[in-house]
C-alpha positions as CSV (number, residue, x, y, z in Angstrom):
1,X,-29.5,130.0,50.7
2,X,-30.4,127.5,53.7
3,X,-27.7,125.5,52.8
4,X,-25.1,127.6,54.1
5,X,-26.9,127.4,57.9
6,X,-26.6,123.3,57.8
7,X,-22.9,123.0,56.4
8,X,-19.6,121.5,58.2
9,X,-17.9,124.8,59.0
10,X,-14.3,122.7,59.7
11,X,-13.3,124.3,56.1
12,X,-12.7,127.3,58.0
13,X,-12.2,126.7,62.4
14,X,-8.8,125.5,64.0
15,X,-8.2,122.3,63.5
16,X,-5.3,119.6,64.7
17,X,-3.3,119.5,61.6
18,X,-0.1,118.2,62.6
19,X,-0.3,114.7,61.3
20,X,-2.2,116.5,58.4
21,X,1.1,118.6,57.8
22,X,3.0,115.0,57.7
23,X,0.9,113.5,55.2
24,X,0.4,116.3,52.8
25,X,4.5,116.9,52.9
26,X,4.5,113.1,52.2
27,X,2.5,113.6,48.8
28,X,4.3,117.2,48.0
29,X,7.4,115.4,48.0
30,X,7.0,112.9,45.6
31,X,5.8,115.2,42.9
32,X,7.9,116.8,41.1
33,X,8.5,120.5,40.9
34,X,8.3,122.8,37.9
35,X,12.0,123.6,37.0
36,X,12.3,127.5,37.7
37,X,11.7,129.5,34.7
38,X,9.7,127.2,32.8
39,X,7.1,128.8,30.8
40,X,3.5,127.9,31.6
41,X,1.4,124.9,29.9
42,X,-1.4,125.9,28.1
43,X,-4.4,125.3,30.5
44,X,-6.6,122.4,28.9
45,X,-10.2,122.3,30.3
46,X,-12.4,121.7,31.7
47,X,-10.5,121.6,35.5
48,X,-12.6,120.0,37.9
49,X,-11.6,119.4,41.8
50,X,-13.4,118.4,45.3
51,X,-13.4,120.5,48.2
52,X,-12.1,118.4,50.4
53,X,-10.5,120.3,53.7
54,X,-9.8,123.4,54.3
55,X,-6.0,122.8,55.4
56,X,-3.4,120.1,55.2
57,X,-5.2,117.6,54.6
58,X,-7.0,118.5,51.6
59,X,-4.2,118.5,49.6
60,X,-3.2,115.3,51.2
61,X,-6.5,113.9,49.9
62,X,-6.5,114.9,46.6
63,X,-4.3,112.0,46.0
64,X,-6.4,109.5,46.8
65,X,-9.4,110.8,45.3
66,X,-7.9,110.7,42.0
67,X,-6.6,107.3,42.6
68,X,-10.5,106.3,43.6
69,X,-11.2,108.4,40.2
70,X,-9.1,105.8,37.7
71,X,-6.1,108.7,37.9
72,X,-8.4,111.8,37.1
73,X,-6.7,114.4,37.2
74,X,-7.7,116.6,40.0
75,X,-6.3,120.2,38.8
76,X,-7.9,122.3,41.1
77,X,-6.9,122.9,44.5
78,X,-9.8,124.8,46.6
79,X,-9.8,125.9,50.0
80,X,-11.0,128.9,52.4
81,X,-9.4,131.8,53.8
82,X,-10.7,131.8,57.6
83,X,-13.3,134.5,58.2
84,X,-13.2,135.1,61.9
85,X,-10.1,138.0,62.0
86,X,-8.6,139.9,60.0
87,X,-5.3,138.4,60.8
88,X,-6.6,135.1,59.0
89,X,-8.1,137.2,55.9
90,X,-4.5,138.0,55.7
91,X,-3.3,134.7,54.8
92,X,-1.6,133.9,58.7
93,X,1.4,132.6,58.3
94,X,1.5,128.6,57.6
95,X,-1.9,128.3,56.5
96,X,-1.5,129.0,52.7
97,X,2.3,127.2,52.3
98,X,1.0,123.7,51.8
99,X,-1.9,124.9,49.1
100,X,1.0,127.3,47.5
101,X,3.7,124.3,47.6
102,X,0.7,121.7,45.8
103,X,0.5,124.3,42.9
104,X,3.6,125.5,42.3
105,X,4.4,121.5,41.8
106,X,2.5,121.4,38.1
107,X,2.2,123.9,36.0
108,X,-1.4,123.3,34.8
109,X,-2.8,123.0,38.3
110,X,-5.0,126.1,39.8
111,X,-5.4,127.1,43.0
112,X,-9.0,128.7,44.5
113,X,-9.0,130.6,47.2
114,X,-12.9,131.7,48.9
115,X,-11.5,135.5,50.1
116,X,-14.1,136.4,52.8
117,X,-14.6,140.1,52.5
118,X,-15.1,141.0,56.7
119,X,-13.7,139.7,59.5
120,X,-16.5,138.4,61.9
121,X,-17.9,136.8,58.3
122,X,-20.6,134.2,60.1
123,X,-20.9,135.6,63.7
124,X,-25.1,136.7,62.7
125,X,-24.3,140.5,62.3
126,X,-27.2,143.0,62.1
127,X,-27.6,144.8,58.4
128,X,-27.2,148.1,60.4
129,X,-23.7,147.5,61.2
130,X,-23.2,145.5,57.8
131,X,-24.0,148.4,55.8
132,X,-22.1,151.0,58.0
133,X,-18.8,148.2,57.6
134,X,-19.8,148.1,54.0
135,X,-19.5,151.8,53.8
136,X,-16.2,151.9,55.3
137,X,-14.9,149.7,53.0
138,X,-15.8,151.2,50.3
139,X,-13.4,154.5,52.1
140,X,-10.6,152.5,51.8
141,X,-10.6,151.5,55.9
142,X,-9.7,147.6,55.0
143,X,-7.3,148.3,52.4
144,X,-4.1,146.9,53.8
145,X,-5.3,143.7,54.7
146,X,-6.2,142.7,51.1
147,X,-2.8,144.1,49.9
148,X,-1.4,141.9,52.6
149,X,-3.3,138.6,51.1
150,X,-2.2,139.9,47.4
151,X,1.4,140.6,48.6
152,X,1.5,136.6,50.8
153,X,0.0,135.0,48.0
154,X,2.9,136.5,45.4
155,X,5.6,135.5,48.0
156,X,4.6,132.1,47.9
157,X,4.6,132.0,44.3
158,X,0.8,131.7,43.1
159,X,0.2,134.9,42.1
160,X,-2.2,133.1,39.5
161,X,-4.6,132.2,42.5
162,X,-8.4,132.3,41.5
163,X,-9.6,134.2,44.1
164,X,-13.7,133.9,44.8
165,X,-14.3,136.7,46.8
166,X,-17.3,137.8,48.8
167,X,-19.2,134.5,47.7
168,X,-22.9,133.9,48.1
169,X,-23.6,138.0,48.5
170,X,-26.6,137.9,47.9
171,X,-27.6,135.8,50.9
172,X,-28.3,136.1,54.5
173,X,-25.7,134.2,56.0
174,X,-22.1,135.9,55.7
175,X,-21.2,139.8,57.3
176,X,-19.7,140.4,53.8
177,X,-23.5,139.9,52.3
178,X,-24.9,142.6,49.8
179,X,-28.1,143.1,50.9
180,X,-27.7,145.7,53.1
181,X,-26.4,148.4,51.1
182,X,-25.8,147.2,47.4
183,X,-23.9,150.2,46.1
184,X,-21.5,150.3,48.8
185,X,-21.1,146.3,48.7
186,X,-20.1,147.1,44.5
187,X,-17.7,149.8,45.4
188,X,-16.2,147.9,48.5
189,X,-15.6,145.2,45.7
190,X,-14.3,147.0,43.4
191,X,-11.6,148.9,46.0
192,X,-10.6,145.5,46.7
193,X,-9.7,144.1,43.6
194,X,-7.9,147.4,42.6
195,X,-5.7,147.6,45.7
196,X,-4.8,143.6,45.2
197,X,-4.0,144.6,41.3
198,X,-1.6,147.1,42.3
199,X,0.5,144.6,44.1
200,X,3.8,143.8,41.9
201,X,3.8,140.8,40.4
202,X,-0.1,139.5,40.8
203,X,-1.9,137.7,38.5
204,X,-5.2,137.3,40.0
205,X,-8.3,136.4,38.8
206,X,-11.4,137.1,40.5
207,X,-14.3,134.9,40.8
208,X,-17.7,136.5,41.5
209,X,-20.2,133.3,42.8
210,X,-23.6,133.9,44.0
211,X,-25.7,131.3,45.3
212,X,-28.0,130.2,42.4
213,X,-31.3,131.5,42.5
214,X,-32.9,135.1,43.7
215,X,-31.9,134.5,47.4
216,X,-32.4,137.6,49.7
217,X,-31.5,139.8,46.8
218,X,-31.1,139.2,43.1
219,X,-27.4,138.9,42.1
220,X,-27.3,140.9,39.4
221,X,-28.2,143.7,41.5
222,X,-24.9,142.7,43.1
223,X,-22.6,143.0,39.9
224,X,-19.7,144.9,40.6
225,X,-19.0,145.8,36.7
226,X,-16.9,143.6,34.4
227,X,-13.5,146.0,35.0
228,X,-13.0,144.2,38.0
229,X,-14.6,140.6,37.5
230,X,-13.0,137.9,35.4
231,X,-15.3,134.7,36.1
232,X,-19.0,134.6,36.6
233,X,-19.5,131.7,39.4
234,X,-22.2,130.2,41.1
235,X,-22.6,128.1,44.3
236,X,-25.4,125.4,42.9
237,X,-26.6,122.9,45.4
238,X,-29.6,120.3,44.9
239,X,-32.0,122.6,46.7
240,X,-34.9,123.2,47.9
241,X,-36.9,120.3,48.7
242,X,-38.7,118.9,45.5
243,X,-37.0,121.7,43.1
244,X,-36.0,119.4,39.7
245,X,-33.0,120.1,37.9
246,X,-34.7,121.7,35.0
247,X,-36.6,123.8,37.4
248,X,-33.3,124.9,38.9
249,X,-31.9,125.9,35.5
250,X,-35.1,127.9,34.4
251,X,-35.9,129.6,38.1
252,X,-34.9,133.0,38.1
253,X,-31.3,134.0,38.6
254,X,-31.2,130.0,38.0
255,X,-28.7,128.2,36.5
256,X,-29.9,129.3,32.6
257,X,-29.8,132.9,33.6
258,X,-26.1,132.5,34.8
259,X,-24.7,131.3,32.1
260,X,-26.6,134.1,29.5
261,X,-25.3,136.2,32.3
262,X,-21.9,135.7,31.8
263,X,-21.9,135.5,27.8
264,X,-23.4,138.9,27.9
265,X,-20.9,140.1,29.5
266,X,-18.3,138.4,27.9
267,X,-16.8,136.1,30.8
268,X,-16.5,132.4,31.5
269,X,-18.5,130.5,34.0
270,X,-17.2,128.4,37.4
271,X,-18.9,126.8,39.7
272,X,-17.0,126.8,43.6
273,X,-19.6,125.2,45.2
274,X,-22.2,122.0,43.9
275,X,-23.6,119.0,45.2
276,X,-26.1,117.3,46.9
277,X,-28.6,118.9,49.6
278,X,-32.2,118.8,50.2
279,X,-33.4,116.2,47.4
280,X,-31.1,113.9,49.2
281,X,-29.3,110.9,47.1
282,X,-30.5,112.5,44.1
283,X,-28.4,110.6,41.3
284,X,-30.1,112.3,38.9
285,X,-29.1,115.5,39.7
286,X,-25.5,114.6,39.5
287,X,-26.1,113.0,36.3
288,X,-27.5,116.3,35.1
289,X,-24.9,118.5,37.0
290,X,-21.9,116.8,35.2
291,X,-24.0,117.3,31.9
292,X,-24.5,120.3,32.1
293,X,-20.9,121.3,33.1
294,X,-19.6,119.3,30.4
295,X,-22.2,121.7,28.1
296,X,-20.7,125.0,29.8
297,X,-17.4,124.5,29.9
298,X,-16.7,126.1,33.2
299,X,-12.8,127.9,34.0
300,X,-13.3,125.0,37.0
301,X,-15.6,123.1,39.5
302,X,-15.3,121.7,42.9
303,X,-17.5,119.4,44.3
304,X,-18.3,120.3,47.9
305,X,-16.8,116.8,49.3
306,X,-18.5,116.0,52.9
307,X,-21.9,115.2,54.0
308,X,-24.6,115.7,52.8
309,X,-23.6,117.1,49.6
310,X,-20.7,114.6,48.5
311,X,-19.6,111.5,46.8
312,X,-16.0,110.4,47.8
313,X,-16.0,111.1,51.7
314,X,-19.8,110.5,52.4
315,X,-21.3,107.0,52.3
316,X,-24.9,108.2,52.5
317,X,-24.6,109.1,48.5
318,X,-24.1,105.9,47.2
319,X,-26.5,105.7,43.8
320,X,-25.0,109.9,42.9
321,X,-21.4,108.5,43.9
322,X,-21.1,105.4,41.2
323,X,-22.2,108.5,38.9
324,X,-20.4,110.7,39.8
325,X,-17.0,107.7,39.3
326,X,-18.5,106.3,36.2
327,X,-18.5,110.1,34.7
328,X,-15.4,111.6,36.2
329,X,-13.5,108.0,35.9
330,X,-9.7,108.3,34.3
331,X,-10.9,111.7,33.0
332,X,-7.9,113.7,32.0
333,X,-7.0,117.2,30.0
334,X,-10.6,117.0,28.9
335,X,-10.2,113.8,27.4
336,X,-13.1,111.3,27.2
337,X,-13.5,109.2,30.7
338,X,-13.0,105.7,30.6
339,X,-15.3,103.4,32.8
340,X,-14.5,101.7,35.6
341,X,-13.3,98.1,35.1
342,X,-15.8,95.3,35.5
343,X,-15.8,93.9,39.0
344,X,-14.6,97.6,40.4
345,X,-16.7,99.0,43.1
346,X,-19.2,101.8,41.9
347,X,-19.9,103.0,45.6
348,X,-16.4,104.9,47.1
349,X,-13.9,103.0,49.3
350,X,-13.6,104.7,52.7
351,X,-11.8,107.9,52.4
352,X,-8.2,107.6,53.9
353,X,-7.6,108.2,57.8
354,X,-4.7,110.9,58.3
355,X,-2.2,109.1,60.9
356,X,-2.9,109.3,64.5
357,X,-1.5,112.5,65.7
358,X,1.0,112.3,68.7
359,X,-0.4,111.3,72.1
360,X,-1.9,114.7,73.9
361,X,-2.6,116.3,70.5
362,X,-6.2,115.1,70.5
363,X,-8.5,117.5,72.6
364,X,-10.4,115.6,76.1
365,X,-14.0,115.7,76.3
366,X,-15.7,119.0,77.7
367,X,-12.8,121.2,77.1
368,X,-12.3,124.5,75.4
369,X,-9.3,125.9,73.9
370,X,-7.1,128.3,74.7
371,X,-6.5,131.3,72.2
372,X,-2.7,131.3,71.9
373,X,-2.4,132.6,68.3
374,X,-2.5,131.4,65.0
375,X,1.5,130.9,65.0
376,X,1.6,129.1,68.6
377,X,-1.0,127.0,67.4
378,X,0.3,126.2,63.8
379,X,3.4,125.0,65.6
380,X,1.5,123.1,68.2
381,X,-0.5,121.4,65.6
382,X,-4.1,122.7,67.4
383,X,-5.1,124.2,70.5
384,X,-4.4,123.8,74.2
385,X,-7.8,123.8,76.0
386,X,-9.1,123.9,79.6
387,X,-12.0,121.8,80.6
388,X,-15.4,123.5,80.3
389,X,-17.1,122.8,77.1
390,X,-15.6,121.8,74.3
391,X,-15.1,123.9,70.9
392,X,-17.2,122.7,68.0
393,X,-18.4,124.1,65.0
394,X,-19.4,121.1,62.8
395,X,-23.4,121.2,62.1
């Protein structure tokens, strides 16, 4: 869908995280760990979350948001697997502790990782060289780097991890797209999953999420079989331009036809990616949203969190933000929300501002980074740059 061509991409390029690191450690800490051994709550539902970075700091926010949110409990934890190398599709080394460390912490919390299935994932590749990569996937060529991930994410202890792979195939904008070769996209799928299940100790579940709608292709056509999927998601963002909400649900491959989808074939529903887009301050659309996720009973949702499409860290929301508080407000194990006090705001407070990192960490104007490696960089807290012009992929 066009919304993927207008989005921050910071969930998934380098970013200065060292005062990040501080700040999320500082929440980790004072939580208190699950005592080893301890059997497993029962998971109440429905578990709702925000995207709200894609490293450190997300976790670090989460706090805050469910403070904003009357103490809602925010159980879900989502974040995104870097899709430039496969060295990142991996699960580098540092990127995934902090996310790991958050869940491990409660033992009703779930964490969602986005698994992109190529490297190269948003670099414009041709369909020729999509379908031949597809192909060669489905051979087994990529096999040990998802048995990599699946072994990484049982050494850190969330072998549980949700893991929405491939999402929005039936698109244009990712390598990992469907359209190209259908059949081998399916098989390529299904090799995944069965190399990550063979991994001692996993627990996975995997999400399949399509954008709503037909797309490029229709996402059925994309379905790689219920054997191998355990959720039915959907990416569902207030688009296009003039589209209601009940149009959305009745369009095809809409929102209705996702949720007979998944009955049909016997699977719960998520939804990774919602919010606002085209239609934009749309506060009926977020009334609906919430409605209608409250209806469906999804295994999770997570808000996409920045602008346009968000409540808590955008300001330009304000009318779908004091719905989206006065809904979510003190919600907790499913329990009815109660409603902001009189007097409280209905529009967000300013999301809060990670410390300053140390002096030299920022980069200067027209400068572009150096590519030292994921593990000198993790350590430096960013990049080192030169000065040409300088690195950005925020739309």
């Amino acid at each position: 869908m066009a919304a993927r061509q207008s989005r921050d991409r910071s969930r998934r390029r380098p970013a200065y995280v060292a005062a990040a690191v501080v700040a999320a450690a500082t929440f980790l800490a004072a939580t208190p760990a699950v005592a080893s051994g301890e059997p497993p709550a029962p998971e109440p539902t429905p578990a709702f979350g925000a995207y709200l970075d894609y490293g450190p700091r997300g976790v670090a926010r989460m706090a805050a948001l469910s403070h904003w949110l009357g103490g809602a409990e925010l159980r879900v934890g989502h974040t995104y697997l870097p899709g430039d190398r496969w060295s990142n599709i991996e699960g580098a080394p540092g990127f995934l502790d902090v996310w790991a460390d958050w869940r491990t912490r409660q033992a009703d919390r779930m964490l969602v990782l986005n698994v992109p299935m190529m490297e190269r994932n948003e670099e414009h590749v041709g369909d020729r060289e999509v379908r031949q990569l597809l192909r060669q996937g489905a051979a087994g060529r990529f096999d040990r780097h998802f048995r990599a991930l699946a072994e990484r994410l049982v050494a850190l202890k969330v072998p549980d991890t949700v893991l929405v792979l491939g999402w929005e195939m039936n698109g244009t904008t990712y390598t990992h797209r469907c359209g190209p070769d259908p059949e081998a996209w399916k098989a390529y799928w299904n090799r995944i999953v069965t190399t990550m299940r063979a991994v001692p100790g996993q627990k996975f579940r995997f999400d399949f999420a399509p954008s709503r709608g037909r797309d490029a292709v229709p996402w059925t056509q994309c379905y790689p079989g219920d054997a191998t999927v355990d959720i039915i998601g959907m990416d569902s963002y207030d688009q296009p331009r003039g589209m209601s909400f009940d149009e959305q649900v009745g369009e095809p491959y809409g929102l209705q036809a996702h949720v007979d989808f998944a009955k049909a074939h016997g699977k719960p529903v998520s939804y990774p990616e919602w919010g606002l887009f085209r239609n934009g301050d749309n506060a009926a659309y977020m009334r609906r949203m919430l409605a209608w996720m409250d209806e469906h009973k999804p295994v999770y949702n997570t808000v996409t969190d920045y602008c346009p499409h968000g409540v808590w860290q955008c300001d330009d929301n304000p009318r779908s933000t004091a719905v989206y508080r006065s809904v979510l407000f003190g919600r907790t194990d499913g329990t009815e929300p109660t409603a902001p006090e009189p007097g409280k705001p209905t529009t967000p407070t300013a999301p809060p501002v990670p410390p300053a990192p140390p002096t030299g960490t920022e980069p200067p104007a027209d400068c572009s980074p150096l590519e030292l490696g994921d593990w000198v960089e993790y350590w430096l807290g960013g990049k080192l740059c030169m000065r040409l012009d300088w690195y950005s992929r925020t739309k």
